[in-house]
C-alpha positions as CSV (number, residue, x, y, z in Angstrom):
1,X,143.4,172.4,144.9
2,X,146.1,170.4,143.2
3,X,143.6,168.1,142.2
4,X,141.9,171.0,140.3
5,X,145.3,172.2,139.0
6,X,145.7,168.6,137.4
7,X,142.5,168.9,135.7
8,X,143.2,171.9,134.1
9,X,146.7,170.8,132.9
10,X,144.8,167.5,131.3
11,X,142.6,170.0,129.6
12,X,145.1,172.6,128.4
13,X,147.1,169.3,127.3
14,X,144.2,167.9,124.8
15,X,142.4,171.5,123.8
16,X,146.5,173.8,122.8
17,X,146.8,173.0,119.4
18,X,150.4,172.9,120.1
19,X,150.3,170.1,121.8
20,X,149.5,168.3,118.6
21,X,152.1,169.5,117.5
22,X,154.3,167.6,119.0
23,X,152.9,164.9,117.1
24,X,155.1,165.9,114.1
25,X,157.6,163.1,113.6
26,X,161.2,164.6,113.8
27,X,162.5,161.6,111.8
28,X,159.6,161.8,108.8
29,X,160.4,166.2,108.9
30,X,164.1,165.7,108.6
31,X,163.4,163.0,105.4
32,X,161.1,165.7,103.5
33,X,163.1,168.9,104.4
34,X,165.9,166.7,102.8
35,X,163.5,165.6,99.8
36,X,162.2,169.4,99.5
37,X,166.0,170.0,98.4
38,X,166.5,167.3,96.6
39,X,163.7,168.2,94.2
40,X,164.6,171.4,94.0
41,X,168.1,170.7,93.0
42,X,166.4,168.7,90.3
43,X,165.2,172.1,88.3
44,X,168.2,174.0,89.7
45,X,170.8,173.2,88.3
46,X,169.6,169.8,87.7
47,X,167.5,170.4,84.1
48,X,168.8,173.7,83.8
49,X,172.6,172.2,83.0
50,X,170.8,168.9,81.3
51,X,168.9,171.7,78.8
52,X,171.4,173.7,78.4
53,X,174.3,171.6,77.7
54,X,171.1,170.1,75.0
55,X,171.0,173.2,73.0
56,X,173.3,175.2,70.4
57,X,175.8,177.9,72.2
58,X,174.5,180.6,71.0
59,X,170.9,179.5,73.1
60,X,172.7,178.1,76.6
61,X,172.2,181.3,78.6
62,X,168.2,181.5,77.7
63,X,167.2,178.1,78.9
64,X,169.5,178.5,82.1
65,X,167.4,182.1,82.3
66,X,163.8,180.0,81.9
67,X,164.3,177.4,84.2
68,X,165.3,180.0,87.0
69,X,162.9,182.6,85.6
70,X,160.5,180.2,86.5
71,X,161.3,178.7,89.3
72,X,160.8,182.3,90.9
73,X,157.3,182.7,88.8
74,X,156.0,179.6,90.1
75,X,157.3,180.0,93.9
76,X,155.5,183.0,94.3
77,X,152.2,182.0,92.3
78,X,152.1,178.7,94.5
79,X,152.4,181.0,97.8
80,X,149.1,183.8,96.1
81,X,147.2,181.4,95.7
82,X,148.5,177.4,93.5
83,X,148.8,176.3,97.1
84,X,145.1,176.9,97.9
85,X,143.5,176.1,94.5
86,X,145.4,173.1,94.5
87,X,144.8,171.4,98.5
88,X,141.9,173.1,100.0
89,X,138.3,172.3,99.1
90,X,136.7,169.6,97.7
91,X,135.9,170.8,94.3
92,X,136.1,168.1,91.0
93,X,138.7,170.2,89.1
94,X,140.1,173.0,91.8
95,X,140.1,173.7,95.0
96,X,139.2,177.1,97.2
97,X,140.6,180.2,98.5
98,X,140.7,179.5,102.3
99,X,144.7,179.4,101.8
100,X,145.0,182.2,99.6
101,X,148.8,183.6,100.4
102,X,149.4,181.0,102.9
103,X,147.1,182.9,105.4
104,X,145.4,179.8,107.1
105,X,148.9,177.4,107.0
106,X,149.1,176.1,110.5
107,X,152.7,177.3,112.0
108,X,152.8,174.6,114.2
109,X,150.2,171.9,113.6
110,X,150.1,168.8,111.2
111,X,149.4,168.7,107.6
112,X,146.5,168.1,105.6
113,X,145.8,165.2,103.7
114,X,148.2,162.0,103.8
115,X,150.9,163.5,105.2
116,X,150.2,163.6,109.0
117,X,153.7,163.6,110.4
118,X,155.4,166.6,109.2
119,X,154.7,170.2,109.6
120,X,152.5,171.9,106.9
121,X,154.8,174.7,106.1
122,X,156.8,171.7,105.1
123,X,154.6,170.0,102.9
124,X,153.5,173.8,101.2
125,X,157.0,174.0,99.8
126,X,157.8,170.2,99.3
127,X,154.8,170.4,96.5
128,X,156.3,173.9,95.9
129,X,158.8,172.3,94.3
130,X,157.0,169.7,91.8
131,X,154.8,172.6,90.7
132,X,158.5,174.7,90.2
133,X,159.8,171.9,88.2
134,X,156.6,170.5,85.8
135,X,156.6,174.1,83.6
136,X,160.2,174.5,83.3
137,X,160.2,170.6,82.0
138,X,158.3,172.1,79.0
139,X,160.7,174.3,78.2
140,X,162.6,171.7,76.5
141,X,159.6,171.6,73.5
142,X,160.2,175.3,72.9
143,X,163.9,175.6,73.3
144,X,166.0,178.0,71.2
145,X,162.5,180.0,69.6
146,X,160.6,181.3,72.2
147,X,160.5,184.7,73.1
148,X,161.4,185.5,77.3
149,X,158.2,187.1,77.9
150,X,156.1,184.7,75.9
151,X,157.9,182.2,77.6
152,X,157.0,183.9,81.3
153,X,153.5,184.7,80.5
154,X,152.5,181.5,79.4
155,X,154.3,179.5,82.4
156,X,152.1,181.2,84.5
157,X,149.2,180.7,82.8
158,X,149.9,176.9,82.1
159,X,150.6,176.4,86.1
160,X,147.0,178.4,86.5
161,X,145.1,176.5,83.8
162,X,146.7,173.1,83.6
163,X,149.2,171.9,86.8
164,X,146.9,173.4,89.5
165,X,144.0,171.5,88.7
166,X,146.0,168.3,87.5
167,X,147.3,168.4,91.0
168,X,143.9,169.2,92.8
169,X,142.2,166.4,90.7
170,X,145.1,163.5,91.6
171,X,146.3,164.7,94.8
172,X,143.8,167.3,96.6
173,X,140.4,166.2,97.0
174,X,139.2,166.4,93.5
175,X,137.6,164.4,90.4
176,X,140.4,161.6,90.4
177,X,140.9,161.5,94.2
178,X,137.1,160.3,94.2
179,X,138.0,158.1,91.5
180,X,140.7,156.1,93.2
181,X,143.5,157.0,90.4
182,X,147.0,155.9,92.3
183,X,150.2,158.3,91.6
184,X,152.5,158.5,94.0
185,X,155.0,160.7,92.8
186,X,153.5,162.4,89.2
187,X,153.1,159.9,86.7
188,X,150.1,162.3,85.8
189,X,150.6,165.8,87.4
190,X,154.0,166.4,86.3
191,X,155.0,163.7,83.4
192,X,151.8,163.4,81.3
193,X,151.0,167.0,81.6
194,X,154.0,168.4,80.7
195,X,154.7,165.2,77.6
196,X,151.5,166.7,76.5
197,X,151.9,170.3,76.8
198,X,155.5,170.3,75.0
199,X,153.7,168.4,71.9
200,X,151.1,171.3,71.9
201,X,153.5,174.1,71.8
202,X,155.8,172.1,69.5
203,X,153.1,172.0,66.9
204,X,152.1,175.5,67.8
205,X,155.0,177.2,66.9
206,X,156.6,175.0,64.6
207,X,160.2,173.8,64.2
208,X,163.1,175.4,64.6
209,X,165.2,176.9,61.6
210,X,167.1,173.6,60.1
211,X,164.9,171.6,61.4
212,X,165.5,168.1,60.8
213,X,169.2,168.3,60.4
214,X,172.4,168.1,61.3
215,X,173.1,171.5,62.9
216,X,171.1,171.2,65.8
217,X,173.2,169.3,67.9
218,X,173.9,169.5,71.8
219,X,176.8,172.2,72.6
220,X,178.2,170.6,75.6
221,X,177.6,166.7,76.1
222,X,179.8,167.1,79.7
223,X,176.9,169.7,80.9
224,X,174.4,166.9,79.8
225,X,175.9,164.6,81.7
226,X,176.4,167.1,84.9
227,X,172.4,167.9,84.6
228,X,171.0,164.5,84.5
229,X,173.3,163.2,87.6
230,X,171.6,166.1,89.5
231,X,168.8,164.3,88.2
232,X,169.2,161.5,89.2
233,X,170.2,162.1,92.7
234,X,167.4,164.9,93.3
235,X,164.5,162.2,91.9
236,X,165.1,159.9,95.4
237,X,163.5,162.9,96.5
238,X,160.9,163.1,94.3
239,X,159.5,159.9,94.7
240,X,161.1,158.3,98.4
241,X,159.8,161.9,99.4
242,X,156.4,161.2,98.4
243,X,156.2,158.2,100.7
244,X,155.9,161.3,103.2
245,X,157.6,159.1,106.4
246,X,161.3,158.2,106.7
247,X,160.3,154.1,106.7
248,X,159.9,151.3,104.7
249,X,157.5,152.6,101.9
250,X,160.5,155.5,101.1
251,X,163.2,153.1,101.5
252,X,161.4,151.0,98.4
253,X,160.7,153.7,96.4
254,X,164.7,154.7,96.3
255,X,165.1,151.1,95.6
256,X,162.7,150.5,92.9
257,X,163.6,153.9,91.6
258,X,167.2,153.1,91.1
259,X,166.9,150.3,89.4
260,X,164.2,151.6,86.7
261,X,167.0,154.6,86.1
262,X,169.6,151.8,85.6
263,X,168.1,149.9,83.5
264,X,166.6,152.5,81.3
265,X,169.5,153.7,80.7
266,X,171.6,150.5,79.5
267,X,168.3,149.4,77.7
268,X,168.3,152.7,75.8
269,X,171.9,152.5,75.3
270,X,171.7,149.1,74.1
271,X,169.1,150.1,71.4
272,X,170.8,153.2,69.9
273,X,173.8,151.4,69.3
274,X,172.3,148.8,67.6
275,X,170.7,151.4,65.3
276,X,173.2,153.3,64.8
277,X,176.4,151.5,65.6
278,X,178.0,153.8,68.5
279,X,176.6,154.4,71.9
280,X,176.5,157.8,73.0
281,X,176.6,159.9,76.3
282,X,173.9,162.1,75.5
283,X,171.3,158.4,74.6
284,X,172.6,156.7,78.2
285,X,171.5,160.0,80.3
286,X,168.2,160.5,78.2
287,X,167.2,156.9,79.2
288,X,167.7,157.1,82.5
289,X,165.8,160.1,82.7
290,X,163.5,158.0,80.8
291,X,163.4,155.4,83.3
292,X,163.0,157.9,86.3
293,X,159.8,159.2,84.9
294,X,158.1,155.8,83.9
295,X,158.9,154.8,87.6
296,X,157.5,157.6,89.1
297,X,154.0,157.5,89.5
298,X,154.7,153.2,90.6
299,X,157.5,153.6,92.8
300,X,155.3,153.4,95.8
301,X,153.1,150.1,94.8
302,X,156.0,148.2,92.6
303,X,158.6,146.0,93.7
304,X,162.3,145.3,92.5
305,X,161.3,142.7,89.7
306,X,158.8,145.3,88.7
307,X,161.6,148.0,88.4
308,X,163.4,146.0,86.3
309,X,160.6,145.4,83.5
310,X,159.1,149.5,83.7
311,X,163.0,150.6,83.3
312,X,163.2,148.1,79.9
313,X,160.2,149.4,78.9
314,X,161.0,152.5,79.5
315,X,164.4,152.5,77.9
316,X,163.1,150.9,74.4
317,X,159.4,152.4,74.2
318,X,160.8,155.9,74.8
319,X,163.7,155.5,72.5
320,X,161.2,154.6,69.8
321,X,158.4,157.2,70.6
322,X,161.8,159.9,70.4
323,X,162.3,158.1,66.7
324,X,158.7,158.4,66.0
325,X,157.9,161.9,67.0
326,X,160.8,163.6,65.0
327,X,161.8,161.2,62.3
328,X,158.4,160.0,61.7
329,X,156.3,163.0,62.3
330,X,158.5,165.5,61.9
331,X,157.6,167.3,65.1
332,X,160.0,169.5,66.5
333,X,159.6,168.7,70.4
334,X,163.4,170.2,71.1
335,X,164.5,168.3,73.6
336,X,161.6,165.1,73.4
337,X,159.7,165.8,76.3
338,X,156.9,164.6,74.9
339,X,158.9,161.0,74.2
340,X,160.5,160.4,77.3
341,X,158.1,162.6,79.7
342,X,154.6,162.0,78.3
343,X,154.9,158.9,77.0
344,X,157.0,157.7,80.1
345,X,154.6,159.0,82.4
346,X,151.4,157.6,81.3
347,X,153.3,154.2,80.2
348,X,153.8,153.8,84.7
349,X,150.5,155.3,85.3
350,X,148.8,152.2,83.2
351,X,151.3,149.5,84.6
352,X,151.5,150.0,88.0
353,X,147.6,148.2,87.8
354,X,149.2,144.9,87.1
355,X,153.0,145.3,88.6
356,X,151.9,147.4,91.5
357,X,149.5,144.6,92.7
358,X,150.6,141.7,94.9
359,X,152.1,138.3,93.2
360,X,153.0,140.1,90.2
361,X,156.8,141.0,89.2
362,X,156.1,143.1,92.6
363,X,158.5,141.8,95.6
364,X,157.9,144.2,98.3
365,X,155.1,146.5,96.7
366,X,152.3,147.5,98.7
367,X,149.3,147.4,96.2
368,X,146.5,145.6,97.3
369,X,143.8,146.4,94.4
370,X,142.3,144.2,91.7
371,X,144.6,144.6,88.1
372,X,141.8,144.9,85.7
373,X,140.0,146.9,88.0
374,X,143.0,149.9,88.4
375,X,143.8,149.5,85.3
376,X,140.2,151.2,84.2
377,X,140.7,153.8,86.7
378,X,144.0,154.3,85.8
379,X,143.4,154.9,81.6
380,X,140.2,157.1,82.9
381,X,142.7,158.9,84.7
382,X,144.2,159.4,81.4
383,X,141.8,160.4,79.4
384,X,140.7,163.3,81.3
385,X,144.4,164.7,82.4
386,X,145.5,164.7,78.6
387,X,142.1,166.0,77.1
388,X,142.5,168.7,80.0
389,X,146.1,169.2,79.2
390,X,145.4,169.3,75.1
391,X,142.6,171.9,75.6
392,X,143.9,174.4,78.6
393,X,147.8,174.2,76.9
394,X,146.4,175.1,73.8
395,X,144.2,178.0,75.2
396,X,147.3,179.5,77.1
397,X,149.7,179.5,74.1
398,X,146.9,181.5,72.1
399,X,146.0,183.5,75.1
400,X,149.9,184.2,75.3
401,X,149.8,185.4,71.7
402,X,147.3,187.6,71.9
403,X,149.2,189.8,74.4
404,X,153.1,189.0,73.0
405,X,154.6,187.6,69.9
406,X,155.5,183.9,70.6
407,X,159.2,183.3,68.8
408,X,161.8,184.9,67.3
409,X,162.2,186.0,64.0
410,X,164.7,184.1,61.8
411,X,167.3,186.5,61.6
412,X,166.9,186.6,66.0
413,X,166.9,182.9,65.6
414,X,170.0,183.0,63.9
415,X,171.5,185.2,65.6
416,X,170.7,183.0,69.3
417,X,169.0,183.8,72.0
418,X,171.5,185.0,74.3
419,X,172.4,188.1,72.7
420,X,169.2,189.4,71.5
421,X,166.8,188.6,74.3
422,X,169.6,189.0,77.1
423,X,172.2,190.7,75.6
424,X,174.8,188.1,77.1
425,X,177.1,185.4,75.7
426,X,177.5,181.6,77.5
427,X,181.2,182.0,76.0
428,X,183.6,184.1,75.6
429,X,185.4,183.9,71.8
């Protein structure tokens, strides 16, 4: 009899799904509940305060109003049915509806995918919170113009149309999965499409009134400066995070990621006050954010000696691209996403081939594939997340125009958009 009793423990022990759940590492949990935060604080308050301390007064209150607007948007999307679209199924471009409002999230058992250790409920709103933060980046291209329902409408079509299957393709089973394209942290789901988006609706809607001059200077350089160190401290999350254990792999990305912010920042510095003589606040926080997203989608394959070359790249080709897009071209990206996102994104998408791989600038990186090789994969990667983005950005912002008038009028535009499309003042006179 107890010999019978022991059999049916053993059996009970390997066939109750909660018994695998006890192979959730309480370490690797306790890193990504902390991550899941620190992203978060990344869109609230970090960009919120970087945006709005960016724009006029008389426009602080609405980009604080988008970036929470959609943080709510996009939290409840992701839980009807982003989550689902984006990691179940094996389809090229999205996934299926066996997730649809969370109904088949295990309570208690392990993950999908990579990330084994920790529960799913966890990983559901860890990647809750990139999808929350990649529209409300490109809200910096349409700052102080675009109408709050315009605005709403098409964030949650862009996040249907564009993010979803971006994130599906990369990180869920689909197209570039197959292909082999590496991004640890959003290189190409978050920087490239959102770079590319903000360009789109930039030269959709056209510049702002003044635009290129003088009077469309940042209101509050101190609330610049408050944003990006939220920044900076919430993207440990973003990419350690993304290691999805509390080891080696998350300790490295920190590292790495540090130093590319560092350096980016004293490299872009260093370059504006060669051009223009003074070094500003507002230049040393822009590079560092510049350096942050170049890092991003290498921080798990490059070493510290590869940090240090993507932040100096970072630092100067961003600075330039920023020069480039509204001095040269006269596009009117408000608060260059395109320049430091976009063009930081895909430049550590493409490099990580060569400083990601072993023997190469890349002490400590754990790459093991041939340079040439990735690097193919990489710019095919590429090519079909910014012909995706180009095409699906540009069919939400006319879809969104069909249905509600894109921007303000010019008087409205005057006037600011706190008072006439929230009736409320940053400041009081």
């Amino acid at each position: 009899m107890k010999l019978l009793n022991l059999c049916l423990i053993l059996l009970a022990t390997v066939s109750s799904p909660a018994i695998f759940a006890s192979e959730i590492n309480s370490g690797d949990t306790a890193w990504i509940l902390t991550s899941t935060a620190l992203v978060l604080l990344m869109t609230l308050p970090g960009l919120a305060l970087f945006y709005g301390g960016l724009v006029r007064t008389k426009n602080v209150l609405s980009v604080l109003m988008q970036c929470f607007a959609i943080a709510c948007i996009v939290s409840v999307l992701w839980v009807l049915y982003g989550y689902s679209l984006s990691f179940y199924g094996e389809g090229n471009f999205f996934g299926n509806g066996d997730a649809l409002f969370l109904s088949n999230v295990a309570r208690d058992g392990l993950s999908v995918g990579y990330a084994t250790s920790i529960p799913e409920s966890l990983f559901v709103i860890f990647q809750m919170t990139f999808a929350i933060i990649t529209p409300a980046l490109v809200v910096g291209a349409f700052a102080e113009r675009m109408k709050f329902p315009a605005m709403c409408l098409f964030s949650a079509l862009w996040l249907t149309l564009v993010y979803i299957p971006a994130c599906h393709m990369v990180w869920g089973g689909g197209l570039l999965t197959d292909w082999g394209v590496v991004d640890l942290a959003g290189g190409l789901v978050v920087h490239a499409t959102c770079g590319v988006a903000a360009l789109v609706v930039a030269m959709v809607l056209g510049p702002r009134k003044g635009f290129p001059g003088p009077s469309l200077v940042p209101h509050n350089r101190p609330m610049v400066v408050m944003g990006a160190a939220f920044l900076w401290v919430g993207w440990f999350g973003f990419n350690a995070g993304s290691a999805w254990t509390a080891g080696t792999d998350a300790g490295m990305a920190m590292l790495v990621t540090h130093i590319s912010a560092a350096v980016g920042a004293l490299t872009w510095m260093t370059a504006e006050w060669f051009k223009t003589g003074k070094p500003t606040v507002v230049g040393i926080a822009t590079g560092m954010v510049a350096g942050l997203a170049t890092i991003t989608p290498a921080s798990g394959t490059v070493g510290p000696q590869g940090a240090l070359l993507i932040g100096f790249l970072a630092g100067s080709v961003c600075f330039y691209a920023t020069q480039l897009i509204k001095g040269t071209l006269k596009i009117d990206d408000s608060l260059d996403v395109f320049p430091v996102h976009g063009v930081g994104g895909i430049m550590g998408i493409l490099l990580l081939s060569f400083l990601g791989t072993k023997g190469i600038l890349s002490v400590g990186s754990s790459g093991d594939f041939n340079p040439i090789t990735q690097f193919i994969i990489q710019l095919k990667g590429v090519g079909v997340i910014v012909l995706w983005t180009v095409i699906f950005t540009w069919i939400a912002i006319k879809a969104t125009s069909l249905i509600t008038s894109l921007r303000v009028g010019e008087e409205d535009e005057s006037e600011g958009l706190d008072l006439i499309e929230h009736n409320e003042t940053g400041y009081q006179n």
